[in-house]
ZAMARGU-4260 file (C-alpha; in steps of 0.2 Angstrom, whole numbers, plus 5000, padded with zeros to 4 digits):
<rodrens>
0) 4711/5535/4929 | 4700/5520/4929 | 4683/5522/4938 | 4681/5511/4955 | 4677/5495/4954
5) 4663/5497/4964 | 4652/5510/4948 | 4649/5492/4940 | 4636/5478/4949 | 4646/5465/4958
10) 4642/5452/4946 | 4650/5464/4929 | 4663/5452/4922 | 4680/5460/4918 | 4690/5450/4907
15) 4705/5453/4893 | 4704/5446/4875 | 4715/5438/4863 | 4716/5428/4848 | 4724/5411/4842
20) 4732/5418/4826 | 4739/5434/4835 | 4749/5426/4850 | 4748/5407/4847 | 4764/5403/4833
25) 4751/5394/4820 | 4771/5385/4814 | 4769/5374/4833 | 4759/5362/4836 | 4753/5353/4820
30) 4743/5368/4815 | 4739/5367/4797 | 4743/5385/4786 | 4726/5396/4786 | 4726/5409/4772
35) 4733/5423/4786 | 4750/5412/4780 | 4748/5412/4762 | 4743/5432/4763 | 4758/5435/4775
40) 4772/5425/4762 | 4763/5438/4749 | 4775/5455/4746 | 4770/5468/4751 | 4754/5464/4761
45) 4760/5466/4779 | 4766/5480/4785 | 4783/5476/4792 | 4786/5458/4783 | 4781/5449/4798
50) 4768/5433/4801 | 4759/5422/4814 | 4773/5407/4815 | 4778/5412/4830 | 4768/5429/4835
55) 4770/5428/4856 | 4775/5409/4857 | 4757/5407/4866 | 4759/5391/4863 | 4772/5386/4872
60) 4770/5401/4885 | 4754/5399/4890 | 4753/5397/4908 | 4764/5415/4910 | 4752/5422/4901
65) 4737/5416/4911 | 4745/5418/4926 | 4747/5439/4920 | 4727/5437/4918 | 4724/5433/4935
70) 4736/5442/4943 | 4726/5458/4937 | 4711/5453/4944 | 4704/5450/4929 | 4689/5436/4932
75) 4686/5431/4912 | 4699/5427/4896 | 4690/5427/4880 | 4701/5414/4869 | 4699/5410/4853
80) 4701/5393/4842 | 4710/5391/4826 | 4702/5381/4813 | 4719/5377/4805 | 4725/5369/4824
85) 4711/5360/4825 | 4707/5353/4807 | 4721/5358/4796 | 4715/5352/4781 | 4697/5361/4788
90) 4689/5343/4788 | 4698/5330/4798 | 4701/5335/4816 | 4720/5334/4824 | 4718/5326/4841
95) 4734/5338/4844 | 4723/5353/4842 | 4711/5349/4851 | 4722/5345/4867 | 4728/5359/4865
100) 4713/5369/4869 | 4709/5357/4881 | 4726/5360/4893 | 4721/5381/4889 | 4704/5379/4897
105) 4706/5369/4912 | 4722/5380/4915 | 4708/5396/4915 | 4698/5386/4927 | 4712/5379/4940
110) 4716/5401/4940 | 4698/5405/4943 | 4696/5411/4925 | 4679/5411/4917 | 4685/5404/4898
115) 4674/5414/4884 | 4677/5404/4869 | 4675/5413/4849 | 4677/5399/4837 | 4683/5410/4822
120) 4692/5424/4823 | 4697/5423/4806 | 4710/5407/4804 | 4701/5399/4789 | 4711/5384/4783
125) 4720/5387/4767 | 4715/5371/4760 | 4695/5379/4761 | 4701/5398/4755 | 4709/5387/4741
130) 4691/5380/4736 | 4683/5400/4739 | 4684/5403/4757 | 4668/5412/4762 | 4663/5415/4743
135) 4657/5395/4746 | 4642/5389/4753 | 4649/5375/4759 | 4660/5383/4770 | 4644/5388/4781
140) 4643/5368/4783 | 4659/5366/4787 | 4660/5378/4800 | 4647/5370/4809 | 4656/5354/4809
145) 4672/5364/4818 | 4661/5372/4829 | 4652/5355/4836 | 4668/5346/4835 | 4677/5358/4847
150) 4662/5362/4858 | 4660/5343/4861 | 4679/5343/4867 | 4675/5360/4877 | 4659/5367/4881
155) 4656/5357/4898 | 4669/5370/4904 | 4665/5389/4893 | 4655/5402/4900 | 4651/5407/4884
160) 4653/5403/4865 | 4652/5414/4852 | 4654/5408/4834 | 4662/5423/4823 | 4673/5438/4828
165) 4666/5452/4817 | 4659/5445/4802 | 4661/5462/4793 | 4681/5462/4793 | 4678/5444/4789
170) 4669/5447/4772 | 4669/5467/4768 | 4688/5471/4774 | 4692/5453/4768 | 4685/5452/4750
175) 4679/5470/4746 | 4693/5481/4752 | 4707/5468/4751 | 4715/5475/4768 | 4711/5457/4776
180) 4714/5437/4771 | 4713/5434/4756 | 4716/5451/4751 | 4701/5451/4735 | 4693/5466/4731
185) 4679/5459/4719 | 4663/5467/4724 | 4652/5448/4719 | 4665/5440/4730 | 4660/5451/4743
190) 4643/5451/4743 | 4645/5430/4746 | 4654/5430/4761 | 4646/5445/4767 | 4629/5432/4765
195) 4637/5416/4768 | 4647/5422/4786 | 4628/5423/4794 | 4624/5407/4785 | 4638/5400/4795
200) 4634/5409/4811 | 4617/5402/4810 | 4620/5383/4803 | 4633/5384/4818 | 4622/5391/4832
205) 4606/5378/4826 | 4620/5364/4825 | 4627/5369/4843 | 4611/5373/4851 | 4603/5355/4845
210) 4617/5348/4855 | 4615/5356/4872 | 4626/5372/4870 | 4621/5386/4882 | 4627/5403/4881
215) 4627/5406/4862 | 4631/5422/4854 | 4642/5430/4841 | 4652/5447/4842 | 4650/5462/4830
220) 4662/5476/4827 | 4651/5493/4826 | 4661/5508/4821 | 4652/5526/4821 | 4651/5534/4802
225) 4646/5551/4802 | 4648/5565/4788 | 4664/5574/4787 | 4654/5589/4780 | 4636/5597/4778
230) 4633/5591/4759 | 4618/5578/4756 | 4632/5567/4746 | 4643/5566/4762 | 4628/5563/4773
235) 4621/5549/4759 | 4641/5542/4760 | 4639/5539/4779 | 4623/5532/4777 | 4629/5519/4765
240) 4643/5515/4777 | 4632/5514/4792 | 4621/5501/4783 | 4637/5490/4777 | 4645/5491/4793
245) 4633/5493/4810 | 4618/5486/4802 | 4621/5472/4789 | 4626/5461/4801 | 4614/5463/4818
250) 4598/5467/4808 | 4601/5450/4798 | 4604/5440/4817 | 4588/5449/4823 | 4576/5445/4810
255) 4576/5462/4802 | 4583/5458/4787 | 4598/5467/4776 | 4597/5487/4776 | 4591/5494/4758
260) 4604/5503/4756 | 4616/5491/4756 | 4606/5480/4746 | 4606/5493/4733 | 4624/5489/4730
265) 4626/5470/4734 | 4610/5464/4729 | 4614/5460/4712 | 4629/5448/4718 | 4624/5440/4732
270) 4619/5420/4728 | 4604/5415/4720 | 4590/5411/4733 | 4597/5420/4748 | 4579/5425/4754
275) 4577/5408/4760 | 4591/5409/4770 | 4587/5422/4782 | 4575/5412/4795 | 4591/5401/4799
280) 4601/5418/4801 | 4589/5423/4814 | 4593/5409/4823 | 4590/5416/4844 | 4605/5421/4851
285) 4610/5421/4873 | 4619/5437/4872 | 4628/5450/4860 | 4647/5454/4858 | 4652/5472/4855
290) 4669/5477/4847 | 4670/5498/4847 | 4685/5508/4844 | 4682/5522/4834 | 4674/5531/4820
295) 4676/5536/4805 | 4672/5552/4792 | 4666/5550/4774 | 4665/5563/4762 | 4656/5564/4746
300) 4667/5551/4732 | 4668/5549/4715 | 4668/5533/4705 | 4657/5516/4709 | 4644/5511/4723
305) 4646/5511/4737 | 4654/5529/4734 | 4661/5540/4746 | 4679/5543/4756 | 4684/5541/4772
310) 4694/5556/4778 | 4704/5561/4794 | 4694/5567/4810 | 4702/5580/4819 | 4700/5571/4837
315) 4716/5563/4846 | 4721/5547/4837 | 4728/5532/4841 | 4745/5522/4835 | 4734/5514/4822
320) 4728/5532/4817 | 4710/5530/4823 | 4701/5543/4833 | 4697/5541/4852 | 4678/5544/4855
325) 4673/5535/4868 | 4655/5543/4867 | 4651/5531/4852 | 4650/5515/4863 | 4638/5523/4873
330) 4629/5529/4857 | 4631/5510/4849 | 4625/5501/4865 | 4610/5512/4868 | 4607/5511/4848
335) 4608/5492/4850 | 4595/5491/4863 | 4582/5503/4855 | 4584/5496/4838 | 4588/5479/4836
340) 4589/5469/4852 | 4579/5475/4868 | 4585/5471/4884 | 4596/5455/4877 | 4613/5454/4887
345) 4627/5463/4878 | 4645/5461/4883 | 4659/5474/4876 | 4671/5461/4869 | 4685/5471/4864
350) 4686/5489/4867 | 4706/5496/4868 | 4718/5508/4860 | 4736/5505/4852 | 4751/5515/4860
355) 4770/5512/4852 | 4782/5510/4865 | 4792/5522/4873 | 4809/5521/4880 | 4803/5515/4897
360) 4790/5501/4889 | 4779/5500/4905 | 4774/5518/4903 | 4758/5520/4894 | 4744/5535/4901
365) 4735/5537/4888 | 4729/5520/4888 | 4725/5518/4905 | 4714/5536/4901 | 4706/5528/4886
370) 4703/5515/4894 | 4694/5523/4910 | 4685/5535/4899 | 4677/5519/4887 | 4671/5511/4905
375) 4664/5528/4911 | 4654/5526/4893 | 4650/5508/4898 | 4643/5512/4911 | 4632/5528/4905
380) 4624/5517/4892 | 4618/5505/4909 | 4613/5522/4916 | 4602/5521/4899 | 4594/5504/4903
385) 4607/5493/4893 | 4607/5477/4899 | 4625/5477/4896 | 4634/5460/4909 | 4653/5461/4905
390) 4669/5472/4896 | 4686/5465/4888 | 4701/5473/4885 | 4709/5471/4870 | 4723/5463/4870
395) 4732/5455/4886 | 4749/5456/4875 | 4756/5464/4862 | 4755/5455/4847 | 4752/5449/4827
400) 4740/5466/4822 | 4736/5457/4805 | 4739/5467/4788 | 4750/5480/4803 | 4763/5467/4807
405) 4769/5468/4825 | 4771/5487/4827 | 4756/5493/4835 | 4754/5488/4853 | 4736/5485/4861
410) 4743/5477/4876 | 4741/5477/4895 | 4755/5466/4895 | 4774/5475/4885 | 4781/5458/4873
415) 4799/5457/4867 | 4797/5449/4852 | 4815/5442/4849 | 4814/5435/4867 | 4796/5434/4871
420) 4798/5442/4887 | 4783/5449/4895 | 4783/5466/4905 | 4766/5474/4913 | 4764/5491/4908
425) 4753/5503/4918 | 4738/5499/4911 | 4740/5483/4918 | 4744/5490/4935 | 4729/5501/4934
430) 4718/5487/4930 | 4726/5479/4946 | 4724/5491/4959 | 4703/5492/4949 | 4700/5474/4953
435) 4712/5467/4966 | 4704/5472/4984
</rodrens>
């Protein structure tokens, strides 16, 4: 069950997530191809042979889907823009775009919808992949550029802005492990967009904040490494992890600089004169996003830094094959606060579990119990002295699940993808009778 309402301060914001390239169709709307397109027309990279042209017909199905937000209860939707709708080249901006995003929000705001605005989550225009992508410097620059153009067009109507949606899976799953657009696994590569991701964040929060934004903040994905055994090698193989993953990103944001162990392996690649970049990484932030879903278990490897092997856990799994340990956001959120940001507001942007579909579509338990037991984490970690102001579900809808295809389901909302049709599930019920007095 989920916990009452009434466990969380009457100012807590509920809201759901999405994002563009997952429900949107990038083939409607002048929408130029991001390199999601070109990695999806590639053989044998997506799991089922399916791609983002159509995804839920957000596009065109909008209101519906918004109206299923506030009929919830839910107070928040956190949206993201695509960089291909907006610029399709990734330099000159498509006034379609744009209104686009512009009907979206005042339709959250004529429901009573708080809009939560993420400017990248992870549409990068295939015309900047096809000069390097996040290997680039320049694409830092450019990203600003998006960023101010859409938040001149927006931002007297968002709640919040963050500029990235988990900068990790952006460079280390993107370029390292190859899972991700562009699909690279070149370790130089890597190490560039692992740097030049918080180069954009920063260029675009100093660029944003120059011109009046409020409410700035970016959201990080944290994922609990632990050793699968006793050795010293296992326990050095989650360290490793733990410094590329949790700590890369938030100890560069913070002003703590990159985690020596990472830097033992990526040091040698990253750009020449990084050091003088790291002030305009630290750039103050309003608030933190946190993305938490499960852990992982590394063994000793064999072979090339950064060594180690992620084997099975023995605790319940999702769809996905992740393990369910809702301890770890408390763990993560109190680690936050001791470690890196103090008593700066932290929101759980995406927290949520995918379930395949059963005979009757709407039935789905064991979310509405991961869900309820992530909350009750929530809320130990504020019973800890986290200053932590909102959650997200992730997703409102079944949708595009990247290198997955469409089979796993994350949604509130059941979506039949040869005719769109949208069916609540329980979870969305549950979430209901939560929020709806």
């Amino acid at each position: 069950m989920l916990p009452d309402r009434s466990v969380f301060p009457q100012d807590f914001t509920f809201g759901v997530a999405t994002s563009a390239y997952q429900i949107e169709g990038s083939a409607h709307g002048g929408a130029g191809p991001c390199h999601w397109d070109t990695m999806a027309a590639t053989p044998g990279t997506i799991a089922d042979a399916s791609n983002g042209s159509r995804a839920c017909d957000h596009y065109h199905r909008w209101p519906e889907d918004l109206d299923l937000i506030r009929d919830a209860g839910f107070s928040a939707y956190r949206f993201s823009t695509s960089w291909a709708r907006v610029m399709p080249d990734g330099v000159t901006v498509d006034p379609e775009g744009l209104d686009f995003y512009d009907r979206l929000v005042d339709g959250m705001l004529k429901r009573g919808l708080a809009p939560h605005l993420t400017c990248y989550h992870w549409e990068l225009p295939a015309a900047l992949s096809d000069l390097g992508g996040w290997q680039d410097r320049d694409t830092a620059a450019r990203f600003a550029d998006f960023c101010t153009i859409v938040l001149d067009r927006l931002g007297d109507r968002l709640a919040s802005t963050a500029t990235l949606n988990e900068p990790w899976c952006i460079a280390w799953l993107s370029y390292f492990l190859g899972h991700h657009a562009p699909g690279l696994r070149d370790i130089r590569a890597a190490a560039r967009a692992m740097h030049h991701v918080l180069l954009a964040h920063g260029t675009a929060i100093q660029a944003l904040r120059g011109g009046g934004a409020r409410n700035l903040g970016i959201v990080l994905n944290f994922e609990t490494a632990q050793s699968a055994d006793d050795s010293p090698e296992a326990a050095r193989a989650a360290a490793v992890q733990d410094a590329i993953y949790n700590q890369w990103f938030i100890r560069a944001i913070t002003g703590q600089g990159y985690p020596p162990l990472a830097l033992e392996g990526l040091a040698p690649h990253l750009p020449d004169g990084w050091q003088d970049d790291m002030d305009l990484i630290a750039q103050p932030i309003d608030w933190l996003g946190v993305n938490y879903y499960t852990r992982r278990l590394y063994a000793a490897g064999h072979g090339l830094w950064p060594g180690g092997e992620a084997v099975p856990g023995p605790l319940p799994k999702t769809q996905m094959d992740w393990e369910i340990r809702p301890e770890g956001l408390t763990e993560f959120l109190v680690r936050l606060k001791t470690d890196h940001v103090g008593s700066l507001p932290i929101i759980v942007t995406e927290n949520g579990m995918a379930e395949a579909a059963g005979p009757d579509v709407t039935d789905d338990p064991r979310r509405i119990a991961f869900v309820g037991d992530h909350l009750r984490a929530a809320r130990a970690a504020m019973d800890q002295g986290v200053n932590l102001r909102g959650f997200f579900y992730w997703s409102l809808l079944d949708n595009f699940e990247w290198a997955w295809g469409l089979g796993p389901r994350f949604g509130l909302v059941h979506v039949d993808y040869a005719t769109m049709a949208r069916t609540p599930k329980s979870s969305w019920h549950a979430f209901r009778a939560m929020l709806t007095p």
